[in-house]
Short mmCIF file of the C-alpha atoms (twelve columns), coordinates in Angstrom:
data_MODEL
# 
_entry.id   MODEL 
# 
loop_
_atom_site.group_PDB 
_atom_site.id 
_atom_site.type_symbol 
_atom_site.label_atom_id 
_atom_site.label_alt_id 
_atom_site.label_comp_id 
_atom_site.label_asym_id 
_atom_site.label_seq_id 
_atom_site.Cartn_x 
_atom_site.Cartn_y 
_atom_site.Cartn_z 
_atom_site.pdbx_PDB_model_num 
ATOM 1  C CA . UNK A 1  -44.361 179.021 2.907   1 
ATOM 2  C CA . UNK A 2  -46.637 177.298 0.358   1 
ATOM 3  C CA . UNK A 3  -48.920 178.324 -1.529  1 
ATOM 4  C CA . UNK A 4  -52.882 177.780 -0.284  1 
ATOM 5  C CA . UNK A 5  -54.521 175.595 -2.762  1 
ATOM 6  C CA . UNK A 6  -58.432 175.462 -2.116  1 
ATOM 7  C CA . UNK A 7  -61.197 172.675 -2.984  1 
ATOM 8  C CA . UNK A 8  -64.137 172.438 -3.974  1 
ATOM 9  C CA . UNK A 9  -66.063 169.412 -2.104  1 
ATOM 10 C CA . UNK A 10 -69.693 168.603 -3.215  1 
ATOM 11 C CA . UNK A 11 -72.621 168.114 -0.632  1 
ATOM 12 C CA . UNK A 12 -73.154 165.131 -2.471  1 
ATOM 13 C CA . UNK A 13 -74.709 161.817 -0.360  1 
ATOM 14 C CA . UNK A 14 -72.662 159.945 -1.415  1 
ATOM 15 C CA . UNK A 15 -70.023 161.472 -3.198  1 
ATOM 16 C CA . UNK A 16 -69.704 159.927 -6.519  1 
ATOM 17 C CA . UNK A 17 -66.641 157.959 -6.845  1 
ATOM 18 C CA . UNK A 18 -65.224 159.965 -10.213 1 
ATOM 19 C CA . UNK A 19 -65.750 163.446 -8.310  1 
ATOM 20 C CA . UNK A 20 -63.762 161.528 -5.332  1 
ATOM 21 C CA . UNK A 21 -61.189 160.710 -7.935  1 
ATOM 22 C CA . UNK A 22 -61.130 163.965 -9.946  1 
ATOM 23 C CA . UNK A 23 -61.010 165.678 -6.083  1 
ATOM 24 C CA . UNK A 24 -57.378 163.511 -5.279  1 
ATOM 25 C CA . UNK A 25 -55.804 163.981 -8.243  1 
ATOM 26 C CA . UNK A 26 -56.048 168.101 -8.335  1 
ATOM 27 C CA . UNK A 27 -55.054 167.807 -4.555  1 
ATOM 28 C CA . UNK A 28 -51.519 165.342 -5.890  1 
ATOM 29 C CA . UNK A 29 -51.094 167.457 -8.432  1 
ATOM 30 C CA . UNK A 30 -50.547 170.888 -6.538  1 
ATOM 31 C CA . UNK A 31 -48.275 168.528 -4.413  1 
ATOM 32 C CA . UNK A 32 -46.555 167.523 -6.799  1 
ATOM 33 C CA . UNK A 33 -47.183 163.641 -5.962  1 
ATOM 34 C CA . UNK A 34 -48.888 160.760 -7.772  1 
ATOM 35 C CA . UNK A 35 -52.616 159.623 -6.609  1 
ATOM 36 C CA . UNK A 36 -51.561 157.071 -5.437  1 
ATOM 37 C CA . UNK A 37 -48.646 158.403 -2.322  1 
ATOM 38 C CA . UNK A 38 -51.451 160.840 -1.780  1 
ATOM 39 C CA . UNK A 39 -54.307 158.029 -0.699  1 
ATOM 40 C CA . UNK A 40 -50.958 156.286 1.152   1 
ATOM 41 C CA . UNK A 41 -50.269 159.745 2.832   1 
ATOM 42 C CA . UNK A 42 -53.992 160.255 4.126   1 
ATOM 43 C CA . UNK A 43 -54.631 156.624 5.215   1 
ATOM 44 C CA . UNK A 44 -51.102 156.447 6.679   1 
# 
């Protein structure tokens, strides 16, 4: 099984777009994928 990998998400209204940013990329990088086949996997 994987390992859990846990994330911080600000309360922020809105959330700033580099948080959003910084957010994906430590999410790709525990997958082991790039940015941008992570945004592809989420919006399908």
């Amino acid at each position: 099984m994987g390992v859990e990998h846990q994330v911080t998400v600000p309360n922020h209204d809105p959330l700033r777009v580099g948080t959003l940013g910084a957010i994906l990329d430590g999410v790709a990088r525990h997958h082991g994928i790039s940015r941008d086949e992570l945004i592809r996997l989420i919006l399908g």
